[in-house]
N, C-alpha and C positions, 0 to 999 in steps of 0.2 A: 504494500500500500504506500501511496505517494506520500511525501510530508506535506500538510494540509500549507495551500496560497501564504503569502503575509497577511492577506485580511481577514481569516481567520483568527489571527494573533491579538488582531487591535485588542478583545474583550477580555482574555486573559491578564494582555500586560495591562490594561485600565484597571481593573477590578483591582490585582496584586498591588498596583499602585496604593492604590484608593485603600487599600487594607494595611499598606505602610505607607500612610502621611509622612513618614520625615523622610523618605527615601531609601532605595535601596541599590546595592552593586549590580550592575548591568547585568552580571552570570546569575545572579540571584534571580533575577526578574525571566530569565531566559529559563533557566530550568523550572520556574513556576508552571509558567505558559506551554510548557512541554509538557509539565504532570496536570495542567489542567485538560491537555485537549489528548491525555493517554495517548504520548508518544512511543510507540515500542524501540526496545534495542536498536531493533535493525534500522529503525527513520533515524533514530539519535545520531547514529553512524554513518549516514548519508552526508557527504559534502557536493558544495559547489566548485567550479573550478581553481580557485583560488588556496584551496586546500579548506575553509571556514565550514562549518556545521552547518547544513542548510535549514536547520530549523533557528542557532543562535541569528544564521542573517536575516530570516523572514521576522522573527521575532524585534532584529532589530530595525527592519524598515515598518512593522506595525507601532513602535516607537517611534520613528520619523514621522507619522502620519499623525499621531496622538501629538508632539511636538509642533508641528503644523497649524493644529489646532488651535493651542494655546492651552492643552489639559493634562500638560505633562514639560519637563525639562532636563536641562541636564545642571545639574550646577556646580559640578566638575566632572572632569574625564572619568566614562566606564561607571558613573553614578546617576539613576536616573531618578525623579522626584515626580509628582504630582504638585499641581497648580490649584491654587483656591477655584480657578475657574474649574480643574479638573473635579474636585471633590466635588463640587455643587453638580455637575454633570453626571456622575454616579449616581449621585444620589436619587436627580431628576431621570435617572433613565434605569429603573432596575434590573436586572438580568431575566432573561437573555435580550441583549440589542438586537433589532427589526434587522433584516437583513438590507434592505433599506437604507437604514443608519449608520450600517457598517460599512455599507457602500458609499455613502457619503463621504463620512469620514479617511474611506480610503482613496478618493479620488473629488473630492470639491475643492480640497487645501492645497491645490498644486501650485498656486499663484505661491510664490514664497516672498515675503519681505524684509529687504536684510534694510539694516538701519535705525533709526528710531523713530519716534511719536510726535516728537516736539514739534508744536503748533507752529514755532517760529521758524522750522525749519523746510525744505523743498518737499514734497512730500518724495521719501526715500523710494530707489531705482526698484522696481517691481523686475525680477526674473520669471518669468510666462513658462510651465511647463505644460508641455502639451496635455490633453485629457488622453486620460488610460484609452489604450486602442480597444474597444468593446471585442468580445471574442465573433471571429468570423468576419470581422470588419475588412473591404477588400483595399489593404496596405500591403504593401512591399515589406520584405523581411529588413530591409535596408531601412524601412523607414521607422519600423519597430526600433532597428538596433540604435536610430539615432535620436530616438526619442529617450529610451532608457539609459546611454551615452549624458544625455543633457539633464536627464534626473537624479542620475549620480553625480555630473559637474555642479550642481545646485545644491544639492545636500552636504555635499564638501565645501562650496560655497561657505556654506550657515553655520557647519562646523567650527570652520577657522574660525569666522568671526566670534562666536562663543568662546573659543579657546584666545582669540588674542586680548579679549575684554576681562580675561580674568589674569593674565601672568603681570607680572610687575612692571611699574613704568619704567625701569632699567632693561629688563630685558626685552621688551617694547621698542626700546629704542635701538636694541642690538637688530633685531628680528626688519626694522622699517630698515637699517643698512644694508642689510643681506637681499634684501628685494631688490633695493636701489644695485648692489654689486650683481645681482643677477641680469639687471635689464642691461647692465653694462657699461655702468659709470665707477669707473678709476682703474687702473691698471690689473691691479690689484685689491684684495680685500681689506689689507694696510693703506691702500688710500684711503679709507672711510673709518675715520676717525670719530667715535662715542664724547661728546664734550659735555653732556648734561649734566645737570646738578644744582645746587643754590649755586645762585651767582653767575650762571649760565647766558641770562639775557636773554632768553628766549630762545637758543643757539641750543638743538640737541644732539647736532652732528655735522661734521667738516669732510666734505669730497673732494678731494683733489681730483681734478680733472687732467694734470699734465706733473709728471715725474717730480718737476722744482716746485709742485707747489703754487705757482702764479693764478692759476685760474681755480676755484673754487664754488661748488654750490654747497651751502647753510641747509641743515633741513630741522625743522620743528618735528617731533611726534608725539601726538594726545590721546591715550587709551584713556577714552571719554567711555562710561557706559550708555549714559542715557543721553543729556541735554546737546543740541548741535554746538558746531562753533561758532564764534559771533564773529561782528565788525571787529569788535575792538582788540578780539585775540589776533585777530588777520593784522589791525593797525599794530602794535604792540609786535608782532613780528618783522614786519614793515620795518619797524622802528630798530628794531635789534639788527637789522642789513645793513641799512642805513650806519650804524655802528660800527659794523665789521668792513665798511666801503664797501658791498657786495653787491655785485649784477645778480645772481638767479638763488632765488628761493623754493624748499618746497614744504607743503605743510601738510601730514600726512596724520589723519586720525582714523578711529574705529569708530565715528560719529559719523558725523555729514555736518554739512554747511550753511549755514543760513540765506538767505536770499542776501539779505545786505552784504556778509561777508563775501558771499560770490560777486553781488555788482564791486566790491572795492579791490577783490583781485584783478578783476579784470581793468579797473581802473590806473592803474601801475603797470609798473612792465617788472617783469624775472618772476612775476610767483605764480608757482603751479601748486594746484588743489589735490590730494588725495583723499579722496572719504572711503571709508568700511568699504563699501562695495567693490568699489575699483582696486583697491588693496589685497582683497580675498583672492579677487579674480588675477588678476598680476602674479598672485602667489602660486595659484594652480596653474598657469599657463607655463610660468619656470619654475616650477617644480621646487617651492622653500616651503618648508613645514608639513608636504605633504610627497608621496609617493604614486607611482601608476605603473600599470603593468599594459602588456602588448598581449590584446587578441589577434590571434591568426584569422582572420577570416578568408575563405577556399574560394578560389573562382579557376573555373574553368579556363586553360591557357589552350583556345582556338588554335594557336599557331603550331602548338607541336604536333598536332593531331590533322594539320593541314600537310598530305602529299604530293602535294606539287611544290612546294615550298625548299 
């Protein structure tokens, strides 16, 4: 017998949630949700390509979906918790969820929103993931695989950003150089110099762009959780160039920007904006704080099998 969908999982890991308010260890929540839905040996045993337990990953993409929601979290690595919204939803919905519901939940939250709330701020970059391909739907396997492709770059999206809003504003600031020496600014990793601290000026980091030192970009980094950045941190940066005689600035947070602070960067010349979103996605595309592996996918090579050739 097969190991039961992820959206089988959703009610398992809700409920186990919802029965431990202060949270629980990922494996803890995953073997629940196996003796709730009588996993035998032999499904436990089952992996997906990756070598991973295919019931821990279904389990933990019915936790993406419950996360999604807003009725569940992580609020650190491999630790997952239920939300006040989640418990009120428990409670509002008592076992067994409508099939319905569970359908919902597995597939209405696909719109994901990284960034935050603040009234003051743009409303945060929506990532659009496709709706679940309905079964028998007439798609392309190609279009499945680039659909599921984009669902997993979006969920590692939201990841990082969770993980960079909790490490320290030290190592925050090491982590915003590594991105920057990824895309390819300084010779070397020794170009990119960590200068924060009191007394910093607003200064979190020093890029030497040329071997001696003569050209330089400044960069700010703000592991903000909630509130955007404003004018006057953008001014106040400004202001700390202006200090060091500096042409190019960059201000790189796990927040987002405010409308005013974006019309006043664009008002100046040398300073480029990083918010959460474009940060996360930078970080997936060169590969800092995250990993990827290569699918083979098999196509037919026409040409060896052509005789005249």
């Amino acid at each position: 017998m097969p190991v039961p969908t992820f959206d089988q999982f959703i009610e398992p890991i809700l409920r186990h949630l919802a029965a431990h308010p202060d949270g629980v260890p990922a494996h803890v929540a995953h073997e629940a949700a196996a003796k709730a839905l009588g996993l035998s040996a032999e499904q436990r045993q089952e992996q997906i390509g990756s070598g991973q337990a295919t019931y821990k990953n279904r389990s933990g993409w019915a936790h993406d979906r419950l996360k999604r929601s807003g009725l569940s979290s992580s609020p650190r690595y491999g630790y997952w918790k239920i939300t006040p919204e989640g418990i009120r939803y428990a409670a509002d919905h008592p076992a067994p969820l409508a099939a319905s519901e569970i359908e919902r939940l597995a597939t209405a939250n696909l719109a994901l929103r990284l960034g935050n709330s603040d009234p003051q701020s743009e409303p945060a970059t929506q990532i659009i993931v496709p709706p679940s391909i309905p079964p028998g739907a007439p798609v392309s396997p190609e279009e499945r695989l680039e659909q599921a492709l984009q669902e997993l770059r979006d969920s590692a999206a939201a990841d990082l950003l969770e993980n960079l809003k909790r490490v320290s504003p030290l190592h925050f600031e090491n982590i915003v150089l590594d991105v920057l020496h990824a895309l390819g600014y300084g010779a070397s990793r020794n170009d990119l110099q960590r200068v924060g601290g009191s007394g910093d000026g607003g200064i979190d980091g020093v890029i030497s762009l040329d071997k001696l030192g003569l050209e330089k970009v400044y960069v700010q980094a703000k592991r903000w959780k909630e509130s955007a950045v404003g004018r006057p941190d953008l001014q106040a940066f400004y202001g700390a160039l202006a200090g060091q005689k500096a042409k190019r600035g960059v201000f790189i947070t796990t927040s987002s920007f405010t409308p005013q602070a974006q019309d006043f960067a664009k008002s100046v010349e040398g300073i480029v904006l990083v918010d959460g979103d474009r940060l996360v996605h930078l970080m997936i595309e060169h590969e800092v704080g995250v990993s990827s592996r290569i699918i083979k996918v098999p196509k037919l090579d026409s040409d060896y099998f052509d005789e005249d050739s």
